[in-house]
C-alpha positions as CSV (number, residue, x, y, z in Angstrom):
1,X,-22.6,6.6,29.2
2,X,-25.4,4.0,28.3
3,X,-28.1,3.7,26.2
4,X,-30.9,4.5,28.6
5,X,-29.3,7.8,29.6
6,X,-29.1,8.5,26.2
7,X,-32.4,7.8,25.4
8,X,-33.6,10.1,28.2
9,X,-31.2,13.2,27.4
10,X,-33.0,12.4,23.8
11,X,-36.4,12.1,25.0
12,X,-36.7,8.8,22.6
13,X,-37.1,4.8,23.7
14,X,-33.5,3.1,23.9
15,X,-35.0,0.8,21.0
16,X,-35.1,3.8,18.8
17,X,-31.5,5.0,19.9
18,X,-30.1,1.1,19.7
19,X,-31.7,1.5,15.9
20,X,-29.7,5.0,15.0
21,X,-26.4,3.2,16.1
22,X,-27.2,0.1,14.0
23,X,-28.4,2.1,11.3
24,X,-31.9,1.3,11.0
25,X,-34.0,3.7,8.1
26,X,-37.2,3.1,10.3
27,X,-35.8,6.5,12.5
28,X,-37.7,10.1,11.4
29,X,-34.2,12.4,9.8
30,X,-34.3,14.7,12.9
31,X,-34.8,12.2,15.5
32,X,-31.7,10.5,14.1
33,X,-29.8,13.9,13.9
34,X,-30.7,14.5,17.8
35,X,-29.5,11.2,19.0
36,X,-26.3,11.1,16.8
37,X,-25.7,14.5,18.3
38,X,-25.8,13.6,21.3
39,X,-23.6,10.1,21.1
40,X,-21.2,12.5,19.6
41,X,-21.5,14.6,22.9
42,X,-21.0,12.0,25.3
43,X,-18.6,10.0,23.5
44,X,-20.6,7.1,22.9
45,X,-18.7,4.4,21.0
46,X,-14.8,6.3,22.1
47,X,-13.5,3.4,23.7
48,X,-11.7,0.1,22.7
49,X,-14.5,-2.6,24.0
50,X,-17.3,-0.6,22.3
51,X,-15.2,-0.1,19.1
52,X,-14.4,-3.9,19.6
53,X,-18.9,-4.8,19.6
54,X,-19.5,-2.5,16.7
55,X,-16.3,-2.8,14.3
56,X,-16.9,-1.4,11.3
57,X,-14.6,0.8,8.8
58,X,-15.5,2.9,5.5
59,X,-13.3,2.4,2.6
60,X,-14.0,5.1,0.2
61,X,-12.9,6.1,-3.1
62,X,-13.6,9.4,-4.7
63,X,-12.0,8.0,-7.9
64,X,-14.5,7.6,-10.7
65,X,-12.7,4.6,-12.2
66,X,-11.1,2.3,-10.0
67,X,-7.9,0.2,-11.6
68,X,-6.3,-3.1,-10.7
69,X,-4.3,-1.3,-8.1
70,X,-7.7,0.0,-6.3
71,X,-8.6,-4.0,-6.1
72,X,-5.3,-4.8,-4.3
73,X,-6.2,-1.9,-1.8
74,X,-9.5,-3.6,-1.6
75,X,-8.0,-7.1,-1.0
76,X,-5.6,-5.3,1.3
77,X,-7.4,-3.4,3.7
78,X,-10.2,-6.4,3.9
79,X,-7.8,-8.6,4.7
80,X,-6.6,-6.8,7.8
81,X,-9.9,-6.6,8.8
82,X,-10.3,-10.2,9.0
83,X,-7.2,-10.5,11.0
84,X,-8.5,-7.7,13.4
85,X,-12.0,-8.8,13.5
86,X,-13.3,-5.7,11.8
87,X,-15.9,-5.9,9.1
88,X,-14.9,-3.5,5.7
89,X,-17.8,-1.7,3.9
90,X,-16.5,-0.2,0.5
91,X,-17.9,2.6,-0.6
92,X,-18.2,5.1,-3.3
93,X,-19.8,8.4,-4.1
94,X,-23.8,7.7,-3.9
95,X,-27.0,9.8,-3.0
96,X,-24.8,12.0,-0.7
97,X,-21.7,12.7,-1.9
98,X,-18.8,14.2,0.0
99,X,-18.1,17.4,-2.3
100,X,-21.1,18.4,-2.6
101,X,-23.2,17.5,0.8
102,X,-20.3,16.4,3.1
103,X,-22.7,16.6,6.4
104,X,-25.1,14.4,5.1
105,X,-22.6,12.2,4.2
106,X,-20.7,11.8,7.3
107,X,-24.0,11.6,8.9
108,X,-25.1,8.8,6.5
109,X,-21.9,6.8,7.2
110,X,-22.4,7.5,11.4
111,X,-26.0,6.1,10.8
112,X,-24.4,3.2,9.0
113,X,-22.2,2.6,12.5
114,X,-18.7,3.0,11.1
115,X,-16.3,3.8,13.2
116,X,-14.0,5.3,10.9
117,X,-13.1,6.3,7.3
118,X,-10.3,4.9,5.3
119,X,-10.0,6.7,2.0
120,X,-8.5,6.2,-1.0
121,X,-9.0,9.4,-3.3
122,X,-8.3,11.4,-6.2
123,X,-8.0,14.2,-4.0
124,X,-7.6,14.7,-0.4
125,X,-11.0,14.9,0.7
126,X,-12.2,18.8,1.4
127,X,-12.1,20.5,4.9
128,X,-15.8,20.9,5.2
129,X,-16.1,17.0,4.2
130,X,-13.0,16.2,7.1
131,X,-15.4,18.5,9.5
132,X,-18.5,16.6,9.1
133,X,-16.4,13.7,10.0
134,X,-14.9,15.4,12.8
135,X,-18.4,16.4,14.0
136,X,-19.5,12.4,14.1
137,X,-16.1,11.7,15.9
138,X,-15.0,9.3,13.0
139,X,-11.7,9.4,12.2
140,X,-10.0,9.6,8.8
141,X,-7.4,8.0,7.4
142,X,-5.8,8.9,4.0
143,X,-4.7,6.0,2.0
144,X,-2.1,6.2,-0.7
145,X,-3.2,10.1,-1.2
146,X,-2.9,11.5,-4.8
147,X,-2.3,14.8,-3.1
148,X,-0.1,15.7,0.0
149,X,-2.0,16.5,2.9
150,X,-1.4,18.5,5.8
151,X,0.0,17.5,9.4
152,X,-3.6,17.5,10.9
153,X,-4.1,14.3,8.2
154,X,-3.1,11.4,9.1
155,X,-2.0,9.4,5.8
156,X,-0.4,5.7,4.2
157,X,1.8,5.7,1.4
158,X,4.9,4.5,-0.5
159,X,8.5,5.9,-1.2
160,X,7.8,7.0,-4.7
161,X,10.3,9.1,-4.5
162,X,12.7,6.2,-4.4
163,X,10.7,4.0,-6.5
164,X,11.5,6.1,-9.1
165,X,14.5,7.1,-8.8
166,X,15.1,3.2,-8.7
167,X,13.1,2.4,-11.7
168,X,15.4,5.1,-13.5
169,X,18.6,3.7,-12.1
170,X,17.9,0.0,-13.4
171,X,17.4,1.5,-17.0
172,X,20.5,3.5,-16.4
173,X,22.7,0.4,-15.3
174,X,21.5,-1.5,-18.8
175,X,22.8,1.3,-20.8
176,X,20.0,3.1,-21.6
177,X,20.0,6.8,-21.7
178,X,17.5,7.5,-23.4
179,X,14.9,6.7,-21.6
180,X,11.4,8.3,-21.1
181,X,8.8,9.2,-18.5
182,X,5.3,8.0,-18.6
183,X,3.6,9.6,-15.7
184,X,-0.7,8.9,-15.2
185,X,-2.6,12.2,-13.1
186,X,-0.4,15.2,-13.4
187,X,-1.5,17.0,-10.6
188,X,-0.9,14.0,-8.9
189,X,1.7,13.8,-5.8
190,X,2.3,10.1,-6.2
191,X,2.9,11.0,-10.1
192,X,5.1,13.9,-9.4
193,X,7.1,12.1,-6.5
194,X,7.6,9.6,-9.0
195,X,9.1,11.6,-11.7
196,X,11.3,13.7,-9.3
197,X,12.5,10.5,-8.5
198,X,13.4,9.7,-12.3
199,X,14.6,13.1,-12.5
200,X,17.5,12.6,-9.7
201,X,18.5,9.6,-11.1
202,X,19.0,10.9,-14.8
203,X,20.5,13.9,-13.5
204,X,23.0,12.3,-11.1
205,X,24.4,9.8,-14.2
206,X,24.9,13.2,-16.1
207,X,21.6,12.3,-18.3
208,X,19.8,15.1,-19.4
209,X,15.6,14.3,-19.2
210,X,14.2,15.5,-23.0
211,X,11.4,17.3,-22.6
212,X,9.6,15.2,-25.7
213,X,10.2,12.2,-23.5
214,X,8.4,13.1,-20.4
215,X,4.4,12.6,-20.9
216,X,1.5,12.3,-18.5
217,X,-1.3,10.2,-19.5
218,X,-4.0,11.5,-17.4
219,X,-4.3,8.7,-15.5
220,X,-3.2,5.5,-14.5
221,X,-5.2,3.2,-16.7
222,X,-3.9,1.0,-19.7
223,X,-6.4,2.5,-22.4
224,X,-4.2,6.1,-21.9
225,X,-0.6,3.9,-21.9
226,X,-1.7,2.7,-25.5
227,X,-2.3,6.2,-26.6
228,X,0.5,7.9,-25.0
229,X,2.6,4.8,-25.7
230,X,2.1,5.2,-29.0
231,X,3.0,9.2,-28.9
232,X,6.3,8.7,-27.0
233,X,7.3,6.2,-29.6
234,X,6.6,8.3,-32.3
235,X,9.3,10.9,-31.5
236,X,12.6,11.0,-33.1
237,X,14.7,9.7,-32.3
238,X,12.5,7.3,-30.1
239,X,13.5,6.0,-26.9
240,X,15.0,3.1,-25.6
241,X,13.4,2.4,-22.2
242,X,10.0,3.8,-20.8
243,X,8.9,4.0,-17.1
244,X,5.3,3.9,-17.0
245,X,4.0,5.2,-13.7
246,X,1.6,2.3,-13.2
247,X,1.4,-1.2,-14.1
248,X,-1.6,-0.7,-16.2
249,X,0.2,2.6,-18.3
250,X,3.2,0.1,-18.4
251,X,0.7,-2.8,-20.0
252,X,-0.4,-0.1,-22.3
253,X,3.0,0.8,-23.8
254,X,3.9,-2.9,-24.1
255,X,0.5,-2.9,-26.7
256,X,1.8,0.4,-28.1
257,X,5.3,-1.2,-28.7
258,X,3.6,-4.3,-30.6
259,X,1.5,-2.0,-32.9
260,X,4.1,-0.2,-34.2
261,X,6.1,-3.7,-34.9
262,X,8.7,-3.2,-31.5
263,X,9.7,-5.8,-29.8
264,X,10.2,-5.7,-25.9
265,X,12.7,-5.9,-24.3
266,X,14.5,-6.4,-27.7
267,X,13.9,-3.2,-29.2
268,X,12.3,-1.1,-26.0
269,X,12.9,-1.7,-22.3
270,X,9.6,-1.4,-20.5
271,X,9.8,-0.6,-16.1
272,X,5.8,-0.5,-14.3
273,X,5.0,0.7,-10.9
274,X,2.9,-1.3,-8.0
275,X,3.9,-4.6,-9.1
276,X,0.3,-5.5,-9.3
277,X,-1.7,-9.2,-10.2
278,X,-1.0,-7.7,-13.6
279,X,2.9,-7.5,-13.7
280,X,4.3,-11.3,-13.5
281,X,1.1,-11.9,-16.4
282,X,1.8,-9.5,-19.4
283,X,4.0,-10.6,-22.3
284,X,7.0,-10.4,-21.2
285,X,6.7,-10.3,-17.3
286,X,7.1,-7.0,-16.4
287,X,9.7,-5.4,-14.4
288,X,8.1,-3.2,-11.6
289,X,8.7,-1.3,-8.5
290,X,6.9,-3.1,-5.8
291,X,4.4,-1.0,-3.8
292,X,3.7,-2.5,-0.2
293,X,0.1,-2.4,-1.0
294,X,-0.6,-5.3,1.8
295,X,1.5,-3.6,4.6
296,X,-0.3,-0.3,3.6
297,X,-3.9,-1.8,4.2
298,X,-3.0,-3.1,7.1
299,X,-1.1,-0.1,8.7
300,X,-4.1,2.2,7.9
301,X,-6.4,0.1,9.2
302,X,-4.5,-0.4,12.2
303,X,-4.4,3.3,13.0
304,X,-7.8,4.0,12.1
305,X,-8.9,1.6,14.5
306,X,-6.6,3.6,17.2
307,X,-7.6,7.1,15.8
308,X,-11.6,5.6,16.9
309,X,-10.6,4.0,20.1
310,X,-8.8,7.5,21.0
311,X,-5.1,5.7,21.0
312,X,-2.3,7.6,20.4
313,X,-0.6,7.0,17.0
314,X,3.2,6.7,16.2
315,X,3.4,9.5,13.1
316,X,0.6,11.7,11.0
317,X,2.5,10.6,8.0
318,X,3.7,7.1,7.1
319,X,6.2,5.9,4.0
320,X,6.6,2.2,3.3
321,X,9.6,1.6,1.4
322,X,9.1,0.5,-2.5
323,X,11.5,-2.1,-4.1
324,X,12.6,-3.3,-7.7
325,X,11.2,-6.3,-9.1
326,X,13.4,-7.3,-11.9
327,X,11.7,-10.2,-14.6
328,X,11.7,-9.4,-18.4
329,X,10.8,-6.3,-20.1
330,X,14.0,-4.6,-19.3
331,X,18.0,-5.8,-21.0
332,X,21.1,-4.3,-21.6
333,X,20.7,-2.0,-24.3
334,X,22.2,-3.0,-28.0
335,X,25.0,-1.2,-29.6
């Protein structure tokens, strides 16, 4: 298919349908709407040397505030793009927003040329928002998803499951056994993996998990670990150790500690998640669970790039493993 032949099916010049594929605003709504149509139709753009003249990839977050980690996803995803060649627009929720208009939205980003949608979300992005995508034959790919999507998804994460079930184990192997559970988004599957992970842990050492000493923050954000932080530590008796859920919650609780005179790890053992910019920075270094955020980037954007050139991909779902980072908020716990 070429452009002239989809300029005539169009009855338009093949200036006007080179402009709709570079994303040009100088194109009348339902001109553009015909012509995308009808690149859609003939598969215009479906194989690897076109893909490879026009490389371009949406990275979108629904999230209203976007953290430290969210920058590392940045830095992550743009940096594979750079290896492959492939330019990285970020995005967020603007004039047409995908809850709420999702075809105008897909048909925004189609007029914009990307090829495909990376995104990065508070929750997995609606089935009439992954149909408008599907109509403009621009694949999606969840990354890190707050909420476990379906086998027709095709997602990037981490083993939070075994993140924290490691986090809990360290605590455990310093003596602690009172130890409690700061989680960010409830709802969240990152958050509950996370905690099911302490959970095993605690329950496999014979450690039964307080109820008072399992919190969720709301999100992942350091202004909630102060507050919660500060809540956890006011029960009686108070706890040992803390595993935040995210570095940022984790930087909170190390501010909580100091306002209520604690010292850390002297008086309270402190364990983040991500191992984040922030994590080798806060007073003390902070002991983490290391997310692969960089091999995550990269992997999504690797198999959105084969989702748009119509490659066949490994798995729907992929897990990169998560790994303790030991520096030195946690000790052995004092008789």
């Amino acid at each position: 298919m070429t452009l002239a032949k989809v300029a005539d099916s169009a009855g338009v010049s093949v200036a006007t349908v080179s402009k709709v594929i570079n994303g040009r605003p100088d194109v009348a709504q339902p001109t553009r709407d015909k012509v995308l149509e009808l690149l859609r139709r003939y598969n215009y753009g479906g194989n690897r040397d076109d893909l490879r003249s026009h490389p371009t990839v949406e990275l979108f977050f629904g999230s209203e505030r976007l953290s430290i980690y969210h920058t590392e996803i940045i830095q992550s995803v743009v940096d594979a793009g750079a290896r492959e060649g492939v330019a990285v627009v970020v995005g967020r929720r603007g004039e047409h927003d995908p809850t709420t208009d999702p075809v105008a939205w897909a048909r925004d980003l189609a007029a914009a040329g990307r090829r495909a949608v990376i995104a990065v979300t508070a929750n997995t992005l609606s089935p009439p928002a992954r149909e408008a995508l599907s109509r403009y034959r621009m694949p999606l790919v969840l990354l890190d998803p707050e909420s476990l999507p379906d086998d027709s998804i095709v997602s990037v994460g981490a083993t939070n499951f075994s993140g924290g079930h490691a986090a809990a184990a360290h605590l455990l192997s310093l003596g602690h056994r009172r130890i409690a559970y700061l989680g960010g988004t409830e709802s969240a599957w990152s958050n509950q993996a996370r905690l099911h992970g302490f959970r095993s842990a605690m329950e496999a050492a014979g450690v039964k998990v307080a109820s008072e000493l399992v919190c969720h923050a709301g999100t992942f954000h350091a202004a909630e670990g102060i507050e919660h932080g500060e809540r956890l530590l006011a029960v009686d008796p108070a706890p040992t150790a803390i595993f935040a859920a995210s570095d940022e919650l984790a930087a909170g609780v190390i501010e909580a500690a100091r306002r209520r005179g604690l010292r850390v790890p002297e008086d309270l053992s402190i364990v983040g998640f991500d191992n984040t910019p922030l994590a080798p920075v806060t007073s003390p270094p902070l002991t983490t669970i290391h997310g692969p955020v960089q091999e995550m980037g990269a992997v999504a954007l690797r198999t959105a790039l084969q989702l748009a050139a119509a490659e066949r991909i490994d798995s729907h779902h992929v897990e990169l493993a998560t790994q303790l980072v030991v520096r030195e908020s946690t000790r052995p716990l004092r008789d």
